[in-house]
Residue, then its C-alpha position, 0 to 999 in steps of 0.5 A: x917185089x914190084x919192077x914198076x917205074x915210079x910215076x913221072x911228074x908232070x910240070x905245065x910252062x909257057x910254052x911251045x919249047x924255046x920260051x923264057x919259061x921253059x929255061x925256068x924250068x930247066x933249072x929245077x933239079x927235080x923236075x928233069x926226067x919228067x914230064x915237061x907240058x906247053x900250055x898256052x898262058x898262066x891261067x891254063x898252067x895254074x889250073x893244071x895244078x889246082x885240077x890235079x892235072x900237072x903237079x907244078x907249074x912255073x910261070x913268070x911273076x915279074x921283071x925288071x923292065x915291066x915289073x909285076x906280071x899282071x896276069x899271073x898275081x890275078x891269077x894267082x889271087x883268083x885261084x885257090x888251093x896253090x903255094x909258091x915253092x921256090x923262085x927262079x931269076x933269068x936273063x932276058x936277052x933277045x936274038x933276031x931269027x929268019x928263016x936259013x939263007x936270010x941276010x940282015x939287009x934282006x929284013x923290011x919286017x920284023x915280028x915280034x910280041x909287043x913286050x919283046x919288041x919295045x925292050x929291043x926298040x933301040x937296036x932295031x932303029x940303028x940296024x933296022x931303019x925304016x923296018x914295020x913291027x908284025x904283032x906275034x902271040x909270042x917270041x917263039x910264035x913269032x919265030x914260028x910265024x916267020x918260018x911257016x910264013x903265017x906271018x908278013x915278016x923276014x925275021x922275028x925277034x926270039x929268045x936264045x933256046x929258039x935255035x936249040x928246037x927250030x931251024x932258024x938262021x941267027x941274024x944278030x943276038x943280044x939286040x935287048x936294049x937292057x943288058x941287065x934284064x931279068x925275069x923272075x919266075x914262081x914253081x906252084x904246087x898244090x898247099x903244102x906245108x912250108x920248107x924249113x926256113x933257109x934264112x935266105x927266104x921270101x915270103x908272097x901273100x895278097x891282102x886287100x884293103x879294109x875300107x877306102x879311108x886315108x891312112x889304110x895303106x899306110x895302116x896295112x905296111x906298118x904290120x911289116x915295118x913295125x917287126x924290121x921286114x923288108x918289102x922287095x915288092x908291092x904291087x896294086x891290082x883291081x879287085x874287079x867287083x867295083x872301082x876304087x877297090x884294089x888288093x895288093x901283091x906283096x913279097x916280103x924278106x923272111x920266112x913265115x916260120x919267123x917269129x917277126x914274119x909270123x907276128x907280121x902275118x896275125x897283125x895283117x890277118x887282123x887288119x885285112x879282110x882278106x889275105x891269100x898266104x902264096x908261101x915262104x921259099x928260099x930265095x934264087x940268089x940265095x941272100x940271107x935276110x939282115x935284120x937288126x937284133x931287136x926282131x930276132x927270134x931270141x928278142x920276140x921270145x924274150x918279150x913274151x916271157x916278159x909278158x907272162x913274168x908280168x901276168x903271174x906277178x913274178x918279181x921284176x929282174 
């Protein structure tokens, strides 16, 4: 009998260690034990995972303060072969690091990524007047930057789990001016077949536009709202191949095992040009979707043996 290891897995994150995304990651229970790989953006991890490279990748998809993450629906959109298998909420918050001996009085410059920095413009002016914004890659660059001294600043805005891998002093912690802040981020694999619906799940898909005519959006969202199906979001991204072109990032309540989601998909299959099915997955807080009677799966199955009693002229009830 063989003695052999079984091979570990391996998942691409934003990296280095400390980011928002690496505390994503943590929260999968399959993915502890194995092998946790930094990259450098969202396009590198979902090409790890389409190139076989890595087997899943976590990235961040939206947040309450800026929305959609425009980089990762164009990335997603762009590249094929990839299913969204579950979802995972974090809370943004921010702490101001500096290298050990720093006081928060000794602080003229502050470095920082940009998103980072304007969720936390607010505490810097009453704590900070008069300080310069140094431009950092990242909120675990920018703490980086500060200890090596590669960056013009005495501190640097960070996430949290920058001081669990990095020998920083903590100046001053939950300096976000949003307190109820919070990142969603997608675990992506390779197609695979959807989990058994939950009854507490989501469905992600990209559609375009048929044609520039009037009505068309309104067209497309009818295939949704005529079946009782709730859209959480909808979001406009530029094709890119001439202007006035646009698809649409849309995540929508329910599991495409559903017979609503499901009418819901052959109606936008018929009515778009193309549609990039990204997965149905349980939802992170676990809410089970409400929906009135008349779209249970019981009511459509009802309506079709109507249909078929009325094609072979059995006798009407």
């Amino acid at each position: 009998m063989s003695t052999d290891a079984p091979e570990r897995r391996t998942y691409s994150y934003l990296g280095p260690a400390g980011t928002f995304t690496e505390s994503a990651l943590a929260q999968v229970p399959e993915a502890r034990g194995q092998v946790w790989k930094p990259v450098h953006n969202v396009g590198e991890a979902l090409a790890d995972v389409a190139e076989g490279t890595s087997d899943a990748a976590m990235i961040a998809i939206e947040n309450t303060v800026e929305g959609g993450v425009s980089s990762a629906q164009d990335a997603l959109a762009e590249t094929p072969g990839l299913r969204i298998i579950g979802e995972y909420l974090v809370p943004v918050s921010f702490v101001l690091v500096a290298p050990r001996g720093t006081r928060l009085e000794d602080v003229q410059d502050v470095a920082a990524h940009p998103v980072a920095y304007a969720q936390c413009l607010a505490w810097l002016g009453r704590n900070v007047p008069g300080h310069r914004s140094v431009v950092a890659g990242s909120n675990v660059a920018s703490a980086l930057g500060v200890l090596d001294g590669s960056l013009p600043a005495q501190a640097a805005i960070a996430a949290p789990g920058v001081a669990d891998h990095y020998d920083v002093e903590v100046l001053a912690e939950n300096i976000g001016d949003n307190e109820h802040a919070v990142t969603r981020f997608v675990l992506v694999t390779r197609t695979v077949a959807p989990a058994e619906p939950t009854g507490a799940d989501k469905t992600s898909l990209i559609a375009e536009l048929p044609a520039e005519r009037s009505g068309a959006l309104l067209e497309m969202l009818e295939q949704f709202a005529t079946r009782g199906i709730n859209l959480s979001l909808i979001q406009s991204r530029p094709i890119g191949d001439r202007m006035g072109r646009y698809r649409f990032v849309i995540d929508a309540d329910g599991h495409i095992a559903d017979e609503r989601m499901a009418d819901a998909l052959m109606g936008l299959k018929r009515f778009s040009p193309n549609v990039i099915f990204l997965g149905s997955y349980p939802r992170a807080d676990r809410k089970i979707v409400q929906y009135p009677d008349r779209y249970s799966d019981e009511a459509f199955a009802d309506a079709r043996d109507w249909l078929r009693g009325l094609l072979s002229g059995e006798p009407d009830a």
